[in-house]
N, C-alpha and C positions, 0 to 999 in steps of 0.2 A: 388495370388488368382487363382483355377482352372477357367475351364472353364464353371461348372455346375453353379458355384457362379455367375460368370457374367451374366448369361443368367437368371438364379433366378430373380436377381436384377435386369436386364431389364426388365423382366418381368411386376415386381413388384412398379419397376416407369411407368411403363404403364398402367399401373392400377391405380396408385395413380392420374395422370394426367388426366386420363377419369372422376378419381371420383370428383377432385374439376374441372373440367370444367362445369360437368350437375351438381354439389351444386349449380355452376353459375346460370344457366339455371330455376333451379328450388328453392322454395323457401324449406325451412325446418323445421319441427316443432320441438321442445323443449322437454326434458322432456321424452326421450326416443325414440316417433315416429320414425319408421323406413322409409321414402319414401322421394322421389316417387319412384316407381318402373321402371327400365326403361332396354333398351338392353337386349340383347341375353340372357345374363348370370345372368339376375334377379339381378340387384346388388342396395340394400336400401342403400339410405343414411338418417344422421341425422344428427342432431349438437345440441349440450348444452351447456349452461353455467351457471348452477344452482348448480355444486356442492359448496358445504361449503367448505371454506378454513379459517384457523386460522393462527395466526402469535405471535411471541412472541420476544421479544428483548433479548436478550444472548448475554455475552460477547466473544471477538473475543481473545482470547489469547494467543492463540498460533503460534505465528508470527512468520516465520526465517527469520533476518534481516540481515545474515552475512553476505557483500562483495557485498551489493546490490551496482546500478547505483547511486543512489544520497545519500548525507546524510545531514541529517535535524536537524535545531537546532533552538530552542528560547522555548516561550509560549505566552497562548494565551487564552482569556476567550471568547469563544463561547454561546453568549446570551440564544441558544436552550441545546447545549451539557456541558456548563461546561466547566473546565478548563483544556487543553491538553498542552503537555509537550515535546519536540523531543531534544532530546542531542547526542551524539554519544561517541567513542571509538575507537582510530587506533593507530596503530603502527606506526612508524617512519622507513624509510631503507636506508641504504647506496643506494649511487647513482655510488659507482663501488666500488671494493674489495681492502683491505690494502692501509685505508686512515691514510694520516699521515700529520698534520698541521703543519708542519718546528718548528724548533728550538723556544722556549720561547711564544707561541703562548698564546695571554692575547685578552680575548673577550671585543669588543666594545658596542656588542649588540647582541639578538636573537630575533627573528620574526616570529611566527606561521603566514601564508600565506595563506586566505580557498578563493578559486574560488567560485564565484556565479555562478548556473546553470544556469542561464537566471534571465532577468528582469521581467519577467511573474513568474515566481516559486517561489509561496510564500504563504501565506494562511493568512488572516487577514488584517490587517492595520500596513504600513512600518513609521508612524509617532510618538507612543511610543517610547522611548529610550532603549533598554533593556541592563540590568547588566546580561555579562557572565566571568563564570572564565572556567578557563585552570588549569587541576589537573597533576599529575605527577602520572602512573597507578607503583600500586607493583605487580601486577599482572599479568600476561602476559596472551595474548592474543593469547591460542595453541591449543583451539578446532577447528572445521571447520564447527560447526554450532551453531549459539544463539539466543536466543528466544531475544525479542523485551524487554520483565520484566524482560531479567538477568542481574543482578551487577556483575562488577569488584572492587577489593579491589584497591584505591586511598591512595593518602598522603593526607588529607582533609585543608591542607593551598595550597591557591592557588597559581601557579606558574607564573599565567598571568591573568588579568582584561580587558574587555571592557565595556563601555559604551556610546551607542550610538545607532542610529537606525540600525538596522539591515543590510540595502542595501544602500552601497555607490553607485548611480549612474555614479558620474565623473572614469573617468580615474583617475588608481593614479601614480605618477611619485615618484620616488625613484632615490636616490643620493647616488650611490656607487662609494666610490672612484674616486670623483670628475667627475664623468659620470651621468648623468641623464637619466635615463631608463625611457619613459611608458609603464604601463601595465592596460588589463584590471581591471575594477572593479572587487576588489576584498575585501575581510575583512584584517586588519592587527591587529597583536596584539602582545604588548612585551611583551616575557616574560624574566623571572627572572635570571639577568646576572648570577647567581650562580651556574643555570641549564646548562650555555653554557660553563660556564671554566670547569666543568668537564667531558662535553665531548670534548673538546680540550684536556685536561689532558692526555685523554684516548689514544689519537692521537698527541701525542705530540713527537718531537725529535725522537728517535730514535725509540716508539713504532708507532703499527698503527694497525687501527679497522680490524682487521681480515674479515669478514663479517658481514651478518648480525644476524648470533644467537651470536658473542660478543658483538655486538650492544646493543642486548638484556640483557644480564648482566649490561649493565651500563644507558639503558634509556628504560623500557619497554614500554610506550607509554604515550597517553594522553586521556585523558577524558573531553571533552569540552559540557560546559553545562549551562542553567540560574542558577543564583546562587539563585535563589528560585524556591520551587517545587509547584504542584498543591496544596498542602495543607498549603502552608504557603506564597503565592503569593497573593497580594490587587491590582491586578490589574483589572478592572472598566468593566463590560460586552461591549462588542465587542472591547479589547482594546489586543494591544500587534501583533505578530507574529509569525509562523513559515517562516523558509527560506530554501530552498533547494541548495545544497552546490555539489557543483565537485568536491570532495576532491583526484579522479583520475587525474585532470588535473597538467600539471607541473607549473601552477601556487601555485598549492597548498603545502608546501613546511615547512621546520622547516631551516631557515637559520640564520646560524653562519655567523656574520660580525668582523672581529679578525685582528689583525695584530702579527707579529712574529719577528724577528732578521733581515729577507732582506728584508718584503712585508706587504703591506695591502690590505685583499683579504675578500673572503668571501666562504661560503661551504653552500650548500644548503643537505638535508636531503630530502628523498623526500617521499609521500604518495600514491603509483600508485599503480594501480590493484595488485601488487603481496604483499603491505600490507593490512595487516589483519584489517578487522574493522567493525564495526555493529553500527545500530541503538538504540536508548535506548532508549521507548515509556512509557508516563504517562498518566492516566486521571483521573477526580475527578469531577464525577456526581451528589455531593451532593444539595439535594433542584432541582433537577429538573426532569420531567418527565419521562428521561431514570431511574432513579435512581426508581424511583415508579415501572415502567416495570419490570428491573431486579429483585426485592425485591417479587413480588407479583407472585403469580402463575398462576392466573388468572385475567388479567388487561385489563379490559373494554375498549379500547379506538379506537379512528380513524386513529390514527399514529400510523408511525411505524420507526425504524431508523437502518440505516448502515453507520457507519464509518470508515476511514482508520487507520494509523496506533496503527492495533491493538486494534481498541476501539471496539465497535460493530457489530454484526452482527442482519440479522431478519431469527427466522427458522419457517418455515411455514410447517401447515400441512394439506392434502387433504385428510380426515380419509376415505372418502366412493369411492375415485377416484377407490381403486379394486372392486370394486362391478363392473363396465363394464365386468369382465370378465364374465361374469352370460350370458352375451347376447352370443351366440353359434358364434365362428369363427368369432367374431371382427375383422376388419383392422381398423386401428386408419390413415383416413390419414392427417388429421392436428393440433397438439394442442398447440395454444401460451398463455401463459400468460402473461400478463401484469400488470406493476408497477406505477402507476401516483405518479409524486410529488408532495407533496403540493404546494398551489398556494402560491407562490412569497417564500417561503421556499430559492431559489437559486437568491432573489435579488441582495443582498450582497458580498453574498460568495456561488462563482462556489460549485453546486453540483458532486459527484462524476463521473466524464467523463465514464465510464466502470463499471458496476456492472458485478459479475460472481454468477453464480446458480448452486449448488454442489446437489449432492445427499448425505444421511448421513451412513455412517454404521452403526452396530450394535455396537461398541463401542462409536459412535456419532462423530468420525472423519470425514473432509465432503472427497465426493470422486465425480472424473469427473461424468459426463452423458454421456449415447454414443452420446449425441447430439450435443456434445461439439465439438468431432472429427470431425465433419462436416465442421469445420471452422467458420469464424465468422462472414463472413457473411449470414449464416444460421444459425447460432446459436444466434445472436443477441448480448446485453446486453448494445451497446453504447446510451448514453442517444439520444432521441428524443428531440431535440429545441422546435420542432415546436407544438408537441403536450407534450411537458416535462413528456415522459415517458420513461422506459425499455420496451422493449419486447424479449422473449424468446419464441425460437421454440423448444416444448421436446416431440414429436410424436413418436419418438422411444423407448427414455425412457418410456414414457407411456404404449406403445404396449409390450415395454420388462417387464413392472413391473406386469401388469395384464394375461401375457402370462407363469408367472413365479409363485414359491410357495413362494418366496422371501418375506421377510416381508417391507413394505413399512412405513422406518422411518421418509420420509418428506424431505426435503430440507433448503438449506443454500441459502441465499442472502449476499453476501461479495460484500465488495471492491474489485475491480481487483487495483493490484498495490500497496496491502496495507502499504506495508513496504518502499515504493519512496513519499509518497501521505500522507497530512494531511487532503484532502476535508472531507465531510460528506455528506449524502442526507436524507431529510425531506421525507417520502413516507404515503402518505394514505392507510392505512390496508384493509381490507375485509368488515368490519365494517363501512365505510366511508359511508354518507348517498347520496351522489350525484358524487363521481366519485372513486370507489373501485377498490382493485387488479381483475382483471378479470381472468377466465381462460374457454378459447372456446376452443370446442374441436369437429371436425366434424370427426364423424366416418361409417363406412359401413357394411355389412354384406350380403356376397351373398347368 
């Protein structure tokens, strides 16, 4: 940045400064008013919060889940939202190059291994039982980016079954070879010794697994999922779970337990940042008020919703916010808006921790704000406890939208963290008759 720029901008935060200390000072009227008049430089201030804003519920689909931080799995019937879905997709890798299992190697057993992220990470109730299988992928896993709605082709008999609640809390201790291991809580599940001889096979006597794209020929991955989808699940409103999973950690693991001609040993497979793997997100809003939203073009109501993975979004629009430019050499110096949740909406179940507010293109992609860049804590969007809102500072976008010939498509309300997160938030729309989205905007003109 030269030095013109800086002196600009000091400038121009010195100016801003002056002007919300004497809003302080002095009261402001609504509705355009320009005053009080005051200093050297004649500078009016005013402040509004009367324009019309509208909101509309849209789906969030376009997710990219690949090689995120957690992976999520189960379902889950959302008394407001309907029934969501989280499964996932990864590879399996060698844990070092030209493995080879000794002479006659005949499998005891195999154990898919998934680390729980924490005892906090989980969305719903951990007291349903849930049924998941374990598929065997024919299709490998070779782009570097996937939407949250894309399928892999599967063998569709499962390899492996659980059933059970979702989050073992205990420590589980494990008996290898007459050695008793603990490890943390974690999932376990067997799958199907027929899966494990032939990759022993593979690696057997005198061959050995080259790396890991011959891996790939003889075991392209796994597919771990409920073995019922949103559309064919009876599971009971607010029943069920999602869990979030470290499938990076090295507890998380595909291990061979085998013995051979001189030993009985075991080989663990492992699942770490450098395998490939993604999310796989469902929902099914049938019979409930999102589902009315989405459907109708024009839907009457006081709510409004934003969900994580990949369910919804709210895009809201401020159709007359360019008209300010009409007023001669506007400086916009503060404008936030705010999001109230509905009341007791996040009794239950945690509302979404982080809302993020995009701007939309003209293709309807959302895109940052410059207000974004600001950081965040000046940009806002972490939920308020105290007074169970969002709020967002976009004084710049504003000044850049009505400073510009730019067409003004409105904005996105997301989840931040869509693709780690199954929360949701209840939010009061514009429409709300005692506690609405607000949007205050004090501006000046010298």
């Amino acid at each position: 940045m030269n030095n013109t720029i800086i002196r600009t901008y000091s400038k121009r935060k010195a100016l801003m400064l002056s002007v919300i200390f004497f809003t302080v000072l002095f009261s402001c009227k609504k509705d355009g008013d320009l005053y009080p008049k005051f200093n050297a430089e004649n500078i009016a201030v005013s402040f509004t919060d009367t324009f019309s804003i509208y909101t509309k519920v849209i789906r969030d689909d376009s997710l990219n889940a690949f090689n995120v931080s957690s992976n999520l799995l189960g379902i889950y019937n959302d008394s407001i939202f309907g029934l969501s879905s989280a499964s996932f997709y990864s590879e399996i890798t060698l844990s070092g190059a030209n493995v080879n299992f000794g002479a006659n190697a005949i499998i005891d057993s195999i154990i898919l291994s998934l680390k729980y992220k924490s005892p906090s990470d989980f969305y719903g109730e951990l007291f349903t039982p849930m049924d998941i299988n374990v598929y065997q992928l024919t299709q490998e896993i070779s782009g570097t980016e996937y939407n949250s709605a894309q399928d892999l082709n599967y063998d569709p008999t499962p390899i492996g079954n659980y059933n059970d609640t979702l989050y073992v809390t205990s420590n589980v201790e494990v008996i290898n070879n007459q050695d008793t291991i603990t490890y943390d809580p974690h999932m376990r599940i067997r799958l199907d010794d027929a899966v494990g001889q032939n990759l022993l096979d593979a690696g057997d006597d005198g061959q050995t697994i080259v790396n890991n794209d011959a891996l790939k020929t003889i075991f392209k991955g796994l597919y771990i999922a409920p073995s019922t989808t949103v559309t064919t699940s009876t599971l009971q409103k607010g029943k069920g779970a999602i869990v979030y999973f470290d499938v990076n950690s090295s507890l998380s693991t595909v291990t061979l337990y085998y013995h051979n001609d001189t030993d009985t040993t075991s080989y663990s497979f492992i699942m770490n940042s450098e395998s490939k793997k993604y999310n796989r997100f469902d929902h099914n809003y049938l019979g409930t008020d999102i589902e009315k939203q989405l459907n109708l073009l024009n839907y009457d109501t006081t709510i409004t919703y934003v969900q994580a993975m990949g369910g919804v979004k709210t895009k809201i629009e401020i159709p007359h916010l360019k008209e300010l430019a009409a007023i001669e050499n506007v400086i916009i110096n503060k404008t936030e808006i705010i999001f109230p949740l509905k009341d007791n909406s996040n009794a239950t179940l945690q509302a979404i921790q982080t809302l993020a507010l995009t701007g939309i293109s003209a293709s309807g992609d959302p895109v940052f704000l410059i207000d974004n860049f600001e950081g965040d804590d000046y940009f806002g969007g972490t939920i308020d406890l105290v007074n169970n809102t969002y709020s967002f500072n976009i004084a710049r976008h504003v000044q850049q939208l009505i400073s510009s010939q730019e067409e003004d498509y409105g904005l996105y309300l997301i989840a931040k963290g869509s693709a780690v997160s199954a929360n949701r938030s209840v939010l009061n729309s514009a429409k709300h008759p005692t506690s609405k989205i607000k949007l205050n905007i004090t501006y000046s003109k010298p």
